[in-house]
PDB file of N, CA, C and O in Angstrom:
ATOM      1  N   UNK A   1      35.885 120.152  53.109  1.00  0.00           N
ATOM      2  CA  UNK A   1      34.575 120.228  53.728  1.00  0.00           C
ATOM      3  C   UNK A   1      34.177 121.686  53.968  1.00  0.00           C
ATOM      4  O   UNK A   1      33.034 121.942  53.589  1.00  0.00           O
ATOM      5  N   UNK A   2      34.808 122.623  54.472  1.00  0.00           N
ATOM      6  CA  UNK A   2      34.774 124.004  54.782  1.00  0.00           C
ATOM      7  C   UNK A   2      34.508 124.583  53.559  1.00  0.00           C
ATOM      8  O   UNK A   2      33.545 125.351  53.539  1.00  0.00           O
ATOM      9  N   UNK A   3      35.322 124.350  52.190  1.00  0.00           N
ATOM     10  CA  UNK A   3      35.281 125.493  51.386  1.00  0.00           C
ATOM     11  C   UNK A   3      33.714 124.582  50.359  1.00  0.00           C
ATOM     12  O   UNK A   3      33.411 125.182  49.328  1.00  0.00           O
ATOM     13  N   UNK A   4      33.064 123.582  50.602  1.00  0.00           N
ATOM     14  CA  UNK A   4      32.088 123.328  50.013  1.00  0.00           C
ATOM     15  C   UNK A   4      30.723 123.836  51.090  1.00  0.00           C
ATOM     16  O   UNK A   4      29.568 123.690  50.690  1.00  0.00           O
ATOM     17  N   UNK A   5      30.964 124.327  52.220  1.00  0.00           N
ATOM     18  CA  UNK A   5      30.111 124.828  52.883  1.00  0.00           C
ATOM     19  C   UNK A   5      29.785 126.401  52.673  1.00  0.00           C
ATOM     20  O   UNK A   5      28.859 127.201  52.813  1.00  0.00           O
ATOM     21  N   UNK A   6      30.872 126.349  52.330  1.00  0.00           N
ATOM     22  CA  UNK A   6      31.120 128.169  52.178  1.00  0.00           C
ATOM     23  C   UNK A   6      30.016 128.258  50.615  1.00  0.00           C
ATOM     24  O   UNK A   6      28.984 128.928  50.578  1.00  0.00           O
ATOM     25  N   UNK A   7      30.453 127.574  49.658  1.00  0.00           N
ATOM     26  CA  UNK A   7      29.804 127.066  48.338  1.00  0.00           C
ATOM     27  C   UNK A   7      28.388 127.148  48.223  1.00  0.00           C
ATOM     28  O   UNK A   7      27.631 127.672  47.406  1.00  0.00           O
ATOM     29  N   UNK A   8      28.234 126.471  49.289  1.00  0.00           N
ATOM     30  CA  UNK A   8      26.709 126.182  49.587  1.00  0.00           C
ATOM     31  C   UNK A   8      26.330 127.343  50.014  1.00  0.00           C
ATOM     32  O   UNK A   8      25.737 127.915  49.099  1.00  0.00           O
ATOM     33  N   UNK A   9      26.395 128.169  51.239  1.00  0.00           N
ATOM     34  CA  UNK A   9      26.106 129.304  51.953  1.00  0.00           C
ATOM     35  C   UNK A   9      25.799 130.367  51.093  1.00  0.00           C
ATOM     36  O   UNK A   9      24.779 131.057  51.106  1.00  0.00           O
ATOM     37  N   UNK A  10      26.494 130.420  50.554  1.00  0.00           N
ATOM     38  CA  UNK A  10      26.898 131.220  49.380  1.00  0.00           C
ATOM     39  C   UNK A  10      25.790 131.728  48.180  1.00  0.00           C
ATOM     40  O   UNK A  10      25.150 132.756  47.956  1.00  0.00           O
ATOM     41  N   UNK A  11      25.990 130.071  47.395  1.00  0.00           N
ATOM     42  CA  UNK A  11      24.902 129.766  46.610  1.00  0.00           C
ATOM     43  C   UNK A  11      23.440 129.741  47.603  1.00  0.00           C
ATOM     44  O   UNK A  11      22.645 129.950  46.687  1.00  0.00           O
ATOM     45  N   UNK A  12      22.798 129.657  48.514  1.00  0.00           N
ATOM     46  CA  UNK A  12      22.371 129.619  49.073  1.00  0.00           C
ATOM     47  C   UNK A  12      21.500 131.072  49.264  1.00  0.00           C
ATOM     48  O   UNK A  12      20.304 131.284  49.060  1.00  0.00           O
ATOM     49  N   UNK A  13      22.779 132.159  49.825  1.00  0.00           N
ATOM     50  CA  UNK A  13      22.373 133.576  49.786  1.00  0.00           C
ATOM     51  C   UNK A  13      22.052 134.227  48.768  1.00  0.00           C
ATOM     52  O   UNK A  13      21.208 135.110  48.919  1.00  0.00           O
ATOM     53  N   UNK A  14      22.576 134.010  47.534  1.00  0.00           N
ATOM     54  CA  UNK A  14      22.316 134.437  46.290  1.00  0.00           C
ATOM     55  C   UNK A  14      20.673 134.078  46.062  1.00  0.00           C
ATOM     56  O   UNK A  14      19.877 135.007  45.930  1.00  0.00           O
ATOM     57  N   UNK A  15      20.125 132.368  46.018  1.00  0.00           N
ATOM     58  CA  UNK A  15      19.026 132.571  45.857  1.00  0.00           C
ATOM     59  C   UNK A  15      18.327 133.238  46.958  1.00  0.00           C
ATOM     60  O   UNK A  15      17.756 134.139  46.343  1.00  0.00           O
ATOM     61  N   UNK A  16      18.120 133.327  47.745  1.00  0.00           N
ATOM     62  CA  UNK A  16      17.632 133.767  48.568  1.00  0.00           C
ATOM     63  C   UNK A  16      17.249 135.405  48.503  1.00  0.00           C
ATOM     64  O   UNK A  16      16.113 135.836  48.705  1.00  0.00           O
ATOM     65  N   UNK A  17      18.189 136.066  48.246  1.00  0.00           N
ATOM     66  CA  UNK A  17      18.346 137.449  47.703  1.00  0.00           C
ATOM     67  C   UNK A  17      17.554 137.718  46.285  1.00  0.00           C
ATOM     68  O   UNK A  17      16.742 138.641  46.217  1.00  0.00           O
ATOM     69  N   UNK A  18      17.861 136.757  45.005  1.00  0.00           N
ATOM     70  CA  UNK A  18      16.978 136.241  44.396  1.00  0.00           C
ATOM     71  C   UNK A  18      15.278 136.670  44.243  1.00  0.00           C
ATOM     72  O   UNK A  18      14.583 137.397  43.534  1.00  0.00           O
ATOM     73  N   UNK A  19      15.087 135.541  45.604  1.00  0.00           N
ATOM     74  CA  UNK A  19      13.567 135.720  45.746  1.00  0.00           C
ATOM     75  C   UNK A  19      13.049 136.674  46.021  1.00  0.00           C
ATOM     76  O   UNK A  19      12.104 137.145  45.387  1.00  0.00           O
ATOM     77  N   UNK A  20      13.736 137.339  47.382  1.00  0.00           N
ATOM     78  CA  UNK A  20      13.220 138.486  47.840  1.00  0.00           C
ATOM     79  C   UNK A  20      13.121 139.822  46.871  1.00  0.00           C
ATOM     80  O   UNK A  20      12.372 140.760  47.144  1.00  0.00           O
ATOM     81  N   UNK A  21      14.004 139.786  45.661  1.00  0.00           N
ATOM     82  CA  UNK A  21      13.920 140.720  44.895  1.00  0.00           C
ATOM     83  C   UNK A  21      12.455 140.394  44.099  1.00  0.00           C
ATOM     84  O   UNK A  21      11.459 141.100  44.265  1.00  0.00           O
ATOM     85  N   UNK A  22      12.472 139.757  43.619  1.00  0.00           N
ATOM     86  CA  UNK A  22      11.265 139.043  43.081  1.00  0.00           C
ATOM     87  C   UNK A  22       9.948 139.208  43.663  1.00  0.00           C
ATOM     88  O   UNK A  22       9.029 139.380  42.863  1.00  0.00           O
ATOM     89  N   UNK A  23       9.577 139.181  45.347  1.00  0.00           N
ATOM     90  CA  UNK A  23       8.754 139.585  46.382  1.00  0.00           C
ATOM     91  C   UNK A  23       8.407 140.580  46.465  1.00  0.00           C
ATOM     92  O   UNK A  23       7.242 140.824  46.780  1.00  0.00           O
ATOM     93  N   UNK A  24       9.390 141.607  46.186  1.00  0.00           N
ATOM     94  CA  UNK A  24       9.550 143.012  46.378  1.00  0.00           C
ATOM     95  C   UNK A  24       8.396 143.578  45.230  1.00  0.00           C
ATOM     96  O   UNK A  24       7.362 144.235  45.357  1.00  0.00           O
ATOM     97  N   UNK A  25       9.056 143.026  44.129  1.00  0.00           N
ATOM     98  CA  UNK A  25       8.425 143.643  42.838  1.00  0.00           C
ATOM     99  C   UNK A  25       7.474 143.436  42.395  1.00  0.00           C
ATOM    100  O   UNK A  25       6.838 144.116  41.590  1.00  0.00           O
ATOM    101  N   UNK A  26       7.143 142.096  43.030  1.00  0.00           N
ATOM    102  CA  UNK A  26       5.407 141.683  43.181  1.00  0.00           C
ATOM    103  C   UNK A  26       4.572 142.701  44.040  1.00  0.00           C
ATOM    104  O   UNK A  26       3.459 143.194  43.856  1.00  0.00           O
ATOM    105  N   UNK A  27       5.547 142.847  45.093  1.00  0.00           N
ATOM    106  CA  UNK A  27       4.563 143.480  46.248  1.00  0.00           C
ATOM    107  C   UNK A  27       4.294 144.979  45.397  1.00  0.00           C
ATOM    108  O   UNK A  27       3.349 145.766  45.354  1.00  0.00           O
ATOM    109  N   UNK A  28       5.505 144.927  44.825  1.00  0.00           N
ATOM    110  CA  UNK A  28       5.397 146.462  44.271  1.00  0.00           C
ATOM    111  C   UNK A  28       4.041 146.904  43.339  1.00  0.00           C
ATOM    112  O   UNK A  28       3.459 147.989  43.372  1.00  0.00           O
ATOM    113  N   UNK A  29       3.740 145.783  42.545  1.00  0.00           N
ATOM    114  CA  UNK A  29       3.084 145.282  41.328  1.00  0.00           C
ATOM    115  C   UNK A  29       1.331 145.792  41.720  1.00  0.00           C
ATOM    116  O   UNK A  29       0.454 146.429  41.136  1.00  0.00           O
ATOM    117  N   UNK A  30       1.491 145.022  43.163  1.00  0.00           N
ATOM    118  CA  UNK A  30       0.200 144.692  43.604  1.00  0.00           C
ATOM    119  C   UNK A  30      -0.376 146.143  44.384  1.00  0.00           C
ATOM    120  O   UNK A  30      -1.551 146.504  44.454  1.00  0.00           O
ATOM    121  N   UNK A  31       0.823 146.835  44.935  1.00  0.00           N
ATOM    122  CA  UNK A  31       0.288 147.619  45.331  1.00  0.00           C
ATOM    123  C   UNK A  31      -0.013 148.974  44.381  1.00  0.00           C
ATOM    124  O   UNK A  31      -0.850 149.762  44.821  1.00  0.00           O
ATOM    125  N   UNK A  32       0.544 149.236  43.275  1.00  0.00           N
ATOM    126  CA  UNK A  32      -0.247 149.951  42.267  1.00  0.00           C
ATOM    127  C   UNK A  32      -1.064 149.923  42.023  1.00  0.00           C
ATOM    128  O   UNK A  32      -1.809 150.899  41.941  1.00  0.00           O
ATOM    129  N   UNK A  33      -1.412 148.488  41.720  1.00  0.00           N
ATOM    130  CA  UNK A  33      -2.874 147.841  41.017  1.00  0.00           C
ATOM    131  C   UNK A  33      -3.672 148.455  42.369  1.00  0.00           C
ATOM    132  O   UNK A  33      -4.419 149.367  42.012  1.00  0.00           O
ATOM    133  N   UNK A  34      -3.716 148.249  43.605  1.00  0.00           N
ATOM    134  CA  UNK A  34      -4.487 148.502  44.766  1.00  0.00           C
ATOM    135  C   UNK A  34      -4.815 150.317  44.458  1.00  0.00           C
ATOM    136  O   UNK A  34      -5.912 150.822  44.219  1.00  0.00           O
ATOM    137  N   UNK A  35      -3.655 150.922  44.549  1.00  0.00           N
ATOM    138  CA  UNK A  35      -3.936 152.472  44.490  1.00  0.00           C
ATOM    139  C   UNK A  35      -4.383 152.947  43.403  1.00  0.00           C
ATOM    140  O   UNK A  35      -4.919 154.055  43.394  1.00  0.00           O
ATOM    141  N   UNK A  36      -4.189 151.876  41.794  1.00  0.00           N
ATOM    142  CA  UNK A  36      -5.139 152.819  40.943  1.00  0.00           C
ATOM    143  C   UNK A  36      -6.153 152.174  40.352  1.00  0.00           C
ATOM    144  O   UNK A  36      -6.800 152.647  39.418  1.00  0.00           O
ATOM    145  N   UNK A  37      -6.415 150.648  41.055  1.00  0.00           N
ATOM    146  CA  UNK A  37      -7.873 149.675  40.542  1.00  0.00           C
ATOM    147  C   UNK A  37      -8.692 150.108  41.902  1.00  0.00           C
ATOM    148  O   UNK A  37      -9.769 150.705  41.909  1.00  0.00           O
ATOM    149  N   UNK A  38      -8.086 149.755  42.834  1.00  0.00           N
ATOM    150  CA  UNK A  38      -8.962 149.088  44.406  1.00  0.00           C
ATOM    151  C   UNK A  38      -8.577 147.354  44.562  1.00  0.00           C
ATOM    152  O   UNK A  38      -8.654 146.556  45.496  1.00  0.00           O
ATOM    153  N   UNK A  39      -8.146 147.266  43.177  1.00  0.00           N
ATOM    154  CA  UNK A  39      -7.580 146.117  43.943  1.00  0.00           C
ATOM    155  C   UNK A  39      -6.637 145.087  43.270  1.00  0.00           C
ATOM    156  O   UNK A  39      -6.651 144.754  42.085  1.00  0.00           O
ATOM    157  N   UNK A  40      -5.616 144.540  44.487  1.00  0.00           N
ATOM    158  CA  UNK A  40      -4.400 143.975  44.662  1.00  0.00           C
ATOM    159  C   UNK A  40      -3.885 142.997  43.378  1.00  0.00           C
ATOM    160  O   UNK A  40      -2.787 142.865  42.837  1.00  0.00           O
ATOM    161  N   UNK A  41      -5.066 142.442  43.177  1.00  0.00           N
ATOM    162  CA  UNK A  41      -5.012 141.553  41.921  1.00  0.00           C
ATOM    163  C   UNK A  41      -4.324 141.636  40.967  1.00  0.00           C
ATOM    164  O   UNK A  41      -4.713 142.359  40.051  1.00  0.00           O
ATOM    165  N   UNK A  42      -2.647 140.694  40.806  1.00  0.00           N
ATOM    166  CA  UNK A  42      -2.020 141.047  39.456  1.00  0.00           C
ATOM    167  C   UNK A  42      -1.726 139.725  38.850  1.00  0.00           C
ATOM    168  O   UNK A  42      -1.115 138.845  39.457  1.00  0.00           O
ATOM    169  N   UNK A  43      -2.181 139.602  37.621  1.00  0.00           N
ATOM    170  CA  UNK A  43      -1.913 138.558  36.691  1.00  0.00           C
ATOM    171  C   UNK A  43      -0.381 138.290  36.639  1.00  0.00           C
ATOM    172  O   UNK A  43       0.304 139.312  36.604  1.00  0.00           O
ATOM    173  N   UNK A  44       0.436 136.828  36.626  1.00  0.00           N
ATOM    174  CA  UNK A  44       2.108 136.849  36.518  1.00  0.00           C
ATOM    175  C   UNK A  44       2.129 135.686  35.717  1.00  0.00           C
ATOM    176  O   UNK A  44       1.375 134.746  35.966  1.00  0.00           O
ATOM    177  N   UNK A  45       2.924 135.669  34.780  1.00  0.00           N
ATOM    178  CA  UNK A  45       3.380 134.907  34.104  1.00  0.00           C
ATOM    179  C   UNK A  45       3.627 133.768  34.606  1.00  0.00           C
ATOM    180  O   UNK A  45       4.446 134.018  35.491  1.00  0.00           O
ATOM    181  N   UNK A  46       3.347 132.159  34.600  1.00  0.00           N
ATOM    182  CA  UNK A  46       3.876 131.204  34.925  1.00  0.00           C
ATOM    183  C   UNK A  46       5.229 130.680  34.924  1.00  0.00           C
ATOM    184  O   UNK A  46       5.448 129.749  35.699  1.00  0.00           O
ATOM    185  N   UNK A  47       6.131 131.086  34.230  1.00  0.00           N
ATOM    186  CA  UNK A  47       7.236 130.757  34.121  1.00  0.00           C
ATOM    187  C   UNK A  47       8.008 131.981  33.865  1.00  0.00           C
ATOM    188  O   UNK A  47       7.533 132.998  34.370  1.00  0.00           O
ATOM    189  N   UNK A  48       9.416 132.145  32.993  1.00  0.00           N
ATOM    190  CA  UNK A  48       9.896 133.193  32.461  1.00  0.00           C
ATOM    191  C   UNK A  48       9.917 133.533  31.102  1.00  0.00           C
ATOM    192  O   UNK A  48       9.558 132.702  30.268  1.00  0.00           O
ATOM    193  N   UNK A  49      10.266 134.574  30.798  1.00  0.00           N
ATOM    194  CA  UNK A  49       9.995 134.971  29.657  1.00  0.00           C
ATOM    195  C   UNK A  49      10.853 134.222  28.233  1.00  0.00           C
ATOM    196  O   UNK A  49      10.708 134.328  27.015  1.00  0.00           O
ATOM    197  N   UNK A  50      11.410 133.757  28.765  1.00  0.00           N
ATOM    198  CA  UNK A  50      12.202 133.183  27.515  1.00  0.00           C
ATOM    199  C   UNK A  50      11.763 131.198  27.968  1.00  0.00           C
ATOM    200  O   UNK A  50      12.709 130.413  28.031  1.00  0.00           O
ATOM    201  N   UNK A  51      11.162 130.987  28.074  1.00  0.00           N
ATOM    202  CA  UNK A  51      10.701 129.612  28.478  1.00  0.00           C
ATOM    203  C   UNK A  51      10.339 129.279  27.049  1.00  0.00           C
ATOM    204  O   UNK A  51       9.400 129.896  26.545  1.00  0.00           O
ATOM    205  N   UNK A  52      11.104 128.197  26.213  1.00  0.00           N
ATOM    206  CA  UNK A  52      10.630 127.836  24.826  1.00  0.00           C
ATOM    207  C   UNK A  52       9.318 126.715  25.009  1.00  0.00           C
ATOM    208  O   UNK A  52       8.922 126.148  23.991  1.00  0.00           O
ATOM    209  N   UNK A  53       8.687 126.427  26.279  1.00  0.00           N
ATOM    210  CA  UNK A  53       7.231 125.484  26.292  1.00  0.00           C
ATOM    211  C   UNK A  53       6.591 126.115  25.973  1.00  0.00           C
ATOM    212  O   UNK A  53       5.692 125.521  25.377  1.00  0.00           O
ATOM    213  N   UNK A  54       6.395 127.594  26.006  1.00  0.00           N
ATOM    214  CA  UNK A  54       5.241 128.636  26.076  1.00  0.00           C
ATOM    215  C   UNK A  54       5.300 128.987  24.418  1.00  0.00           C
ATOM    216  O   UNK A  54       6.333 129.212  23.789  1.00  0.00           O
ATOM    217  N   UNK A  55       4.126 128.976  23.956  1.00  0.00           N
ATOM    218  CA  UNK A  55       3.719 129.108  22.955  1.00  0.00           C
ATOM    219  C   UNK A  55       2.868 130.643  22.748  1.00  0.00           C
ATOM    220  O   UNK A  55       1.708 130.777  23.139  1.00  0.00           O
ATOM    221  N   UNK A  56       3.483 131.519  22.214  1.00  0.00           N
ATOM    222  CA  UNK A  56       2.990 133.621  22.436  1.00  0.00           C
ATOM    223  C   UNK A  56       2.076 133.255  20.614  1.00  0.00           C
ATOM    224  O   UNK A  56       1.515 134.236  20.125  1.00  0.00           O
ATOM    225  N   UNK A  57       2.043 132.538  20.181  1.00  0.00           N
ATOM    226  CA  UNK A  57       1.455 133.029  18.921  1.00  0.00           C
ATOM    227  C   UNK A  57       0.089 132.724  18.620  1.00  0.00           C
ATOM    228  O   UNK A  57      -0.384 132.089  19.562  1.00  0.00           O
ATOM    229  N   UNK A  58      -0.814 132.924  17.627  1.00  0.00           N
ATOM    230  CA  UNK A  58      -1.835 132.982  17.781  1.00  0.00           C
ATOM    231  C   UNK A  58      -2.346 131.639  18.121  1.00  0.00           C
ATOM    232  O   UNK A  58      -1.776 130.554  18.011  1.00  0.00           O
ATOM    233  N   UNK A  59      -3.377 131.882  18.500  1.00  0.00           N
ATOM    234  CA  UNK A  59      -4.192 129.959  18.532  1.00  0.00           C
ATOM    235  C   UNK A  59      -4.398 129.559  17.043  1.00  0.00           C
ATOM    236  O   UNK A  59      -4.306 130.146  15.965  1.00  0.00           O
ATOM    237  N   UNK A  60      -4.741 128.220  17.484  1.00  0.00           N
ATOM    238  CA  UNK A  60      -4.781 127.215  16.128  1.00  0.00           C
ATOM    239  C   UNK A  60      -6.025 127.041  16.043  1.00  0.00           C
ATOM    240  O   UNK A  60      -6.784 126.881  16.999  1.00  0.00           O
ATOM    241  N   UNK A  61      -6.267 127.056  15.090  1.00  0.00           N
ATOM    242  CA  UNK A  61      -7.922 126.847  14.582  1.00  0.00           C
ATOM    243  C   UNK A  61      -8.039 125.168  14.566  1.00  0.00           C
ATOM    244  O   UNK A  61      -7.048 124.506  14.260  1.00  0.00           O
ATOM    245  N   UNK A  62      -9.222 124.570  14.889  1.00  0.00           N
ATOM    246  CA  UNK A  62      -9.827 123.156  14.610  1.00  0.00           C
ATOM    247  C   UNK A  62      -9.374 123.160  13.515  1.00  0.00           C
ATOM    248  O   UNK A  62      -8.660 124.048  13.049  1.00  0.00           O
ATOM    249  N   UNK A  63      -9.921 121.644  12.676  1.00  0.00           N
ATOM    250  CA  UNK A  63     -10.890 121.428  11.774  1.00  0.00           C
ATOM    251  C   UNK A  63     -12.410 122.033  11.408  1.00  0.00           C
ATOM    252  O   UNK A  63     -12.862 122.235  10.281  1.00  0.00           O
ATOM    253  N   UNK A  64     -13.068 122.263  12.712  1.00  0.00           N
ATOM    254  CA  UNK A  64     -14.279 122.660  12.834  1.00  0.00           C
ATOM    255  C   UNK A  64     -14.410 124.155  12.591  1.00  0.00           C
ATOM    256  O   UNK A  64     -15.208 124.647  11.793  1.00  0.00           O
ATOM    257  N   UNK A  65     -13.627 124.775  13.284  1.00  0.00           N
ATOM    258  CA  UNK A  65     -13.953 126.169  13.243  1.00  0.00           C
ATOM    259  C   UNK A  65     -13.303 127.027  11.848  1.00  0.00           C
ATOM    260  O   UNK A  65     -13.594 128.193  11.582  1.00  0.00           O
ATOM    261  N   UNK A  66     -12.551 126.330  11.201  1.00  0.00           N
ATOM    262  CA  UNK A  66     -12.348 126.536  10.138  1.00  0.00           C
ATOM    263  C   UNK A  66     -13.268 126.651   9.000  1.00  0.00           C
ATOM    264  O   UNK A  66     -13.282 127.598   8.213  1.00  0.00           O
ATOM    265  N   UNK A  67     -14.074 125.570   8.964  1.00  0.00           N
ATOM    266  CA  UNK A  67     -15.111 125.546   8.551  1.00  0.00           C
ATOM    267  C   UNK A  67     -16.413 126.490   8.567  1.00  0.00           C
ATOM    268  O   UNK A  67     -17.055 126.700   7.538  1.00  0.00           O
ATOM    269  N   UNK A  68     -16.757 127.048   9.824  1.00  0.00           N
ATOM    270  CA  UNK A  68     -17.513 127.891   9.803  1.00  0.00           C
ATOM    271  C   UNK A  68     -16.669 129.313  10.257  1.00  0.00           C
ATOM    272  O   UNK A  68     -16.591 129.590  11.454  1.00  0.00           O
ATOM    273  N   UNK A  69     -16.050 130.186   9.234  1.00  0.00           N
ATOM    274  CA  UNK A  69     -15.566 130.819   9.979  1.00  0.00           C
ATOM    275  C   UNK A  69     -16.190 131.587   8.078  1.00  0.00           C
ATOM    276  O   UNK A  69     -16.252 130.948   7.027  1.00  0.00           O
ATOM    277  N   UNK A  70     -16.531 133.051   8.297  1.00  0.00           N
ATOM    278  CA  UNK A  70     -17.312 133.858   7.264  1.00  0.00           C
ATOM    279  C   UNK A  70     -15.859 134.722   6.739  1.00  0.00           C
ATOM    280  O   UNK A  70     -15.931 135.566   5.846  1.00  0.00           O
TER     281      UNK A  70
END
């Protein structure tokens, strides 16, 4: 029971540490954008970078726009 608590705690602190790194670098992110836009506003990726759902290549053309395309 003890050494699966420890496990947990553990795993626990890691994410935790985790996030806050993550917080940090946002905050970091945002506050550039603030000092050299005016403002805070930073676009972030939805997921991570190696996420195989995410599709980086060009868009797909219709049927339609194929068609009128010069």
């Amino acid at each position: 029971m003890r050494q699966w608590l420890k496990t947990l705690a553990r795993e626990a602190a890691h994410q935790m540490g985790s996030e806050l790194k993550q917080m940090a670098a946002h905050g970091s992110h945002e506050l550039a954008a603030t000092i050299f836009t005016g403002s805070a506003f930073v676009m972030y990726p939805r997921g991570s970078h190696d996420d195989p759902s995410v599709d980086h290549g060009p868009p797909q053309q219709t049927q339609n726009e194929q068609g009128r395309e010069m």
